[in-house]
C-alpha positions as CSV (number, residue, x, y, z in Angstrom):
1,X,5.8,7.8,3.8
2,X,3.3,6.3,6.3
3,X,1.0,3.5,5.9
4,X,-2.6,4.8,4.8
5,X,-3.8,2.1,7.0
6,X,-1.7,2.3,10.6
7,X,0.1,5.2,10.2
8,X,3.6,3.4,10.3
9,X,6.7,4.3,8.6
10,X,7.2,0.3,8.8
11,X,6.8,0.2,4.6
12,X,9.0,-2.0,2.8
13,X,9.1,-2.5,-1.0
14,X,8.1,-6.4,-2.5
15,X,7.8,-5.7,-6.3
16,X,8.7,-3.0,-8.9
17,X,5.4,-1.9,-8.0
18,X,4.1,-3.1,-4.5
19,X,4.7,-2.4,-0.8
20,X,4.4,-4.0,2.2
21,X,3.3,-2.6,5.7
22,X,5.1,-4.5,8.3
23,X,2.8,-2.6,11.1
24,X,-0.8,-3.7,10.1
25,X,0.5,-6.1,7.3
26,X,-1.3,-4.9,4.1
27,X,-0.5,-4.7,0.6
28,X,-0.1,-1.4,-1.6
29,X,0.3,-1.7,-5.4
30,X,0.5,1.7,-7.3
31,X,-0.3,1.2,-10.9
32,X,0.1,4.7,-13.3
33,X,-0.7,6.9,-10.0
34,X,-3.1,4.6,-8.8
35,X,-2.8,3.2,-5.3
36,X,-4.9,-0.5,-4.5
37,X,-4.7,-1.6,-0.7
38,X,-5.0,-5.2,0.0
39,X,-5.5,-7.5,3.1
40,X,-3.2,-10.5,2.8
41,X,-5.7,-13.4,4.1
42,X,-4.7,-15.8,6.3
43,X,-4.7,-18.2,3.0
44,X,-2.5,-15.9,1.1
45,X,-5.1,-14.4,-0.8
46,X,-5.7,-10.7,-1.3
47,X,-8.9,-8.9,-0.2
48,X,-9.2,-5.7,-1.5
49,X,-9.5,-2.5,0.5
50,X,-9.7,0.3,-1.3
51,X,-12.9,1.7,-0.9
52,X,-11.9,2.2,2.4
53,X,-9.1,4.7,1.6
54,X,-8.7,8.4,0.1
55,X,-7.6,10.0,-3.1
56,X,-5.1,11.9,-1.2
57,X,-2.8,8.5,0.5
58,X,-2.9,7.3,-3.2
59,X,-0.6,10.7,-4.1
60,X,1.4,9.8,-1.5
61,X,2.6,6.3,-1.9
62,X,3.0,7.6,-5.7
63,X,5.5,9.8,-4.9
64,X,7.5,7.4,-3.0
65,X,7.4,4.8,-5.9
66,X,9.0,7.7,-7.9
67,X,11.7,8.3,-5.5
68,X,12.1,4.4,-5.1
């Protein structure tokens, strides 16, 4: 799988349900075949990002979290 953001391989699972991208250092959470992106803020807080990303990355990070 490659980050939707940076296209690195550099993905590394946090949570039952979330991922980490030690490239470009976002957040992905899939929730029932739903992928959020999030920008981890300097403060720790999480902007979101996903109108800035496709149906088609969501499928993809699925599909790892069911191999996972």
């Amino acid at each position: 799988m490659k980050c939707p953001n940076c296209s690195s391989k550099d993905i590394g699972k946090i949570g039952s349900h979330q991922f980490y991208c030690w490239s470009c250092f976002i957040e992905l959470t899939v929730n029932g075949g739903r992928m959020s992106v999030f920008q981890v803020e300097k403060d720790g807080t999480l902007s979101s990002l996903d109108d800035l990303f496709c149906l088609e990355e969501a499928e993809s990070l699925s599909q790892l979290q069911a191999t996972s």
